[in-house]
C-alpha positions, 0 to 999 in steps of 0.5 A, a space after each residue: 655918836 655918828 650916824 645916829 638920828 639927833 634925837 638920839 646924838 641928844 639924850 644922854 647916855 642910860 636915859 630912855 628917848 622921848 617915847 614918841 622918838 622910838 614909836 614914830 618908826 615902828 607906827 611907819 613900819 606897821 602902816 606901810 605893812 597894813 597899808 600895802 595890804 589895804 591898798 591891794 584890798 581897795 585896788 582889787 574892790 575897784 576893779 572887780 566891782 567895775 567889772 561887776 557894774 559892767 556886767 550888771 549893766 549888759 543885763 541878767 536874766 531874772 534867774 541870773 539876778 537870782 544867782 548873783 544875790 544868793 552868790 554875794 550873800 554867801 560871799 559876804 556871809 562866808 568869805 567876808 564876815 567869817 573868813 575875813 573880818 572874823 579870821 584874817 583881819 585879827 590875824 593881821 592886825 596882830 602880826 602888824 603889832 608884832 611887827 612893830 613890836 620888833 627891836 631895832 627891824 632891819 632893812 630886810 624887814 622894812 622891805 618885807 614888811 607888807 608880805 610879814 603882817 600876811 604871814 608869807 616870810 618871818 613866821 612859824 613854819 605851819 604858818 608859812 605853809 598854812 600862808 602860802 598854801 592861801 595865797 596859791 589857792 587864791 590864784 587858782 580861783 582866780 584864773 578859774 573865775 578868769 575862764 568863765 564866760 560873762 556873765 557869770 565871771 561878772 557875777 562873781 567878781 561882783 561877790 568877791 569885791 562885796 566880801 572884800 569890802 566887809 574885809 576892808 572895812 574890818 581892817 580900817 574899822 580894827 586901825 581906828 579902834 587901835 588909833 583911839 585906845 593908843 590916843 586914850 593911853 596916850 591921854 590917861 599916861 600925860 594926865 597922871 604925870 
């Protein structure tokens, strides 16, 4: 059998592989899906937060403090806990399942892997709309925070990367919960062997 992996050249035919030679590129396959996602999270927590610090840093006026603590507890209450820890992370972490589930994903699959767990192509159509709609309005706010003056692009910036963070942290707090269940399958499936 050329040009298949020795761990398959190995096992006969009608015989199953080792569950681990099967899972191993599906696992690879969801973190490089989950993982571009987290990356641009973090990347976008950095920057946004730098700007914040600078901001915080040049001074605000007492009725700007104000501001700034009432927009990041909203950001955080109504972008980061409801919108992403309570709707985005679940649906991204099952469109990582999904993904990984898929029998023999080909090249066009890998490549797109980080914009598939995001909805953005492979999906039902009211998704795709619903996704991309997102990701259009998500730009919009963006160069509409860009325009505003400092300090109150700062102030928002700010917000945004709270609510990004609880997201973040959602998404990783979601992978460790998956890591540890498979873990335990893992372990009751070789004890009961």
């Amino acid at each position: 059998m050329p040009g298949l992996p020795s761990v398959a050249r190995s096992i006969p035919p009608g015989d199953d592989p080792p569950r681990g030679a099967r899972a191993t590129p599906r696992v690879v396959l969801g973190g490089w899906g989950l993982g571009v996602v987290a990356f641009t999270f973090a990347e976008a927590i950095y920057r946004l937060g730098d700007r914040a610090v600078e901001t915080v840093l040049a001074g605000l006026t007492p009725w700007q403090w104000l501001g700034f603590a009432v927009c990041t507890a909203l950001f955080a209450y109504g972008e980061g806990y409801r919108a992403l820890h309570k709707r985005f992370v679940p649906k991204l972490i099952a469109r990582t399942d999904e993904l990984m589930a898929r029998e023999s994903p080909g090249v066009w699959i890998w490549l797109t892997a980080p914009l598939f767990v995001l909805h953005l192509v492979h999906a039902e159509r009211a998704e795709l709309a619903r996704a991309w709609l997102a990701l259009v309005l998500i730009v919009l706010a963006v160069l509409v925070v860009r325009a505003l003056p400092e300090p109150y692009r700062g102030m928002i910036d700010g917000a945004v990367a709270t609510a990004l963070t609880i997201g973040l942290g959602s998404m990783l707090l979601a992978v460790r919960r998956r890591v540890a269940a498979a873990a335990a399958a893992a372990s009751m499936q070789a004890s009961d062997c």
